[in-house]
C-alpha positions in Angstrom: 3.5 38.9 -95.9 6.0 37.5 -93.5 5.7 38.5 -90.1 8.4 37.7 -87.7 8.0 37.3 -84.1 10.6 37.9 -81.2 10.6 35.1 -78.6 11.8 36.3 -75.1 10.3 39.2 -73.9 8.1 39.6 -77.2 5.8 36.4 -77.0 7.6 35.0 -74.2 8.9 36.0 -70.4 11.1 33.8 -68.7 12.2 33.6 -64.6 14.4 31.1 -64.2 12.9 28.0 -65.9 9.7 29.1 -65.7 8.2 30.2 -69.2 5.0 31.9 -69.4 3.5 32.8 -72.7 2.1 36.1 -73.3 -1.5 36.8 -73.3 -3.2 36.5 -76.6 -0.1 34.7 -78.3 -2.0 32.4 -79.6 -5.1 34.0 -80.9 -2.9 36.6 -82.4 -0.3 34.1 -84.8 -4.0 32.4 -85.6 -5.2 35.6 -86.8 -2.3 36.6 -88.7 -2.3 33.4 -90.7 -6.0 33.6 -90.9 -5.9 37.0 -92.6 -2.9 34.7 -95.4 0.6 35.9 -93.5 3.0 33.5 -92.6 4.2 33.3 -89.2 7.8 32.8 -88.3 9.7 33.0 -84.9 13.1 34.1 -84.5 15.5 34.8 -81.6 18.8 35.9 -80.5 19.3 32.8 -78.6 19.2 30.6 -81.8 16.6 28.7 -83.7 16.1 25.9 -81.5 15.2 27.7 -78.5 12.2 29.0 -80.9 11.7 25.8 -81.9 11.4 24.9 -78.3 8.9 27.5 -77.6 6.8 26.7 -80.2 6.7 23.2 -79.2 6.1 23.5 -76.0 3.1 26.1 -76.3 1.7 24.2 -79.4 2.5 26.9 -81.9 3.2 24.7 -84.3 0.1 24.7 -87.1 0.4 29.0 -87.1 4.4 28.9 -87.5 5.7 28.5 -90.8 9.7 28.6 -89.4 11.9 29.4 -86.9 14.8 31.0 -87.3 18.4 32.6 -85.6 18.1 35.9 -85.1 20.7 37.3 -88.0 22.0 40.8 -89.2 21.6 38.9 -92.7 18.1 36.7 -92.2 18.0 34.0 -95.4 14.0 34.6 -95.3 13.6 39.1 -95.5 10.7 40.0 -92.8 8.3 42.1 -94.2 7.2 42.9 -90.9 8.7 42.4 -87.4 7.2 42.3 -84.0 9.7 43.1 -81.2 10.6 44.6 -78.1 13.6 46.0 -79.4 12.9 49.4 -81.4 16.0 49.0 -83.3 14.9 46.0 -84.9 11.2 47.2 -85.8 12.8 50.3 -87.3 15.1 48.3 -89.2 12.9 45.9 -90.6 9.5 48.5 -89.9 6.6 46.9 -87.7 5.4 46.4 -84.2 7.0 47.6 -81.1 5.8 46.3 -78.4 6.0 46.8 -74.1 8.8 44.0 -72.7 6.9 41.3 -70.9 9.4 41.2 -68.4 6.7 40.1 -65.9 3.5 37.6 -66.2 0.3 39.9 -66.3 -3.1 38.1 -67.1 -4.5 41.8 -68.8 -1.3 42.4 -70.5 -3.1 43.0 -74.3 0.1 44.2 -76.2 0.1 41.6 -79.0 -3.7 42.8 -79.8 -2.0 45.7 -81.7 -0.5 43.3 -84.6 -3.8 42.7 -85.7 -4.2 46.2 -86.0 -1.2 46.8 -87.6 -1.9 43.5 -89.9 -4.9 44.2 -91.2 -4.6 47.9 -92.4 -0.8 47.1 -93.7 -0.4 48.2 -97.1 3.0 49.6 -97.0 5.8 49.1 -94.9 6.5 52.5 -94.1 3.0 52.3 -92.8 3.8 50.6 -90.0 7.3 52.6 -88.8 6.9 54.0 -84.9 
């Protein structure tokens, strides 16, 4: 399965030039690859600025790709992790709470393991 995640806001808040990554961002693309997924990031503000997020967090041996965010994505997500509902009822996935402000107990992410491991069926996973 592919699972895509969103960048700012979704794994990622950003004040000013400050980035802070999410809690459990980490652990969480681990796991998904661990359970045979492959991990990409994609964002609205263009591939590199994924790229630039993966690099700078060490992301890089969970992420298979980054990617533009794109009404017509080259690789098809079967699942999408996002703050926007639109998009995870588009695609079908995980919506989760903005991280529009760093919080150490924020545990949002935890729920795509949930969702992960008992996927079976896209339609599965719709809000």
């Amino acid at each position: 399965m592919k699972v895509f995640f969103d960048v700012d806001l979704t794994l990622l808040n950003s004040s000013g030039a400050e980035w802070v990554l999410r809690p459990g961002a980490g652990e969480v693309l681990a796991g998904v690859v661990r359970l045979g997924h492959d991990v990409y990031l994609w964002s609205a503000t263009g591939q590199q600025h994924a790229q630039r997020v993966v690099e700078t967090f060490g992301l890089q041996r969970w992420v298979t790709d980054c990617l533009e965010k794109d009404s017509n994505p080259t690789v098809r997500p079967d699942l999408v992790v996002d703050d926007d509902s639109f998009l995870v009822e588009k695609y079908s996935g995980v919506c989760v709470r903005p991280y529009r402000e760093p919080d150490p107990a924020d545990r949002e992410l935890y729920r795509v393991l949930e969702a992960v491991t008992g996927w079976d069926h896209p339609a599965r996973m719709a809000p």
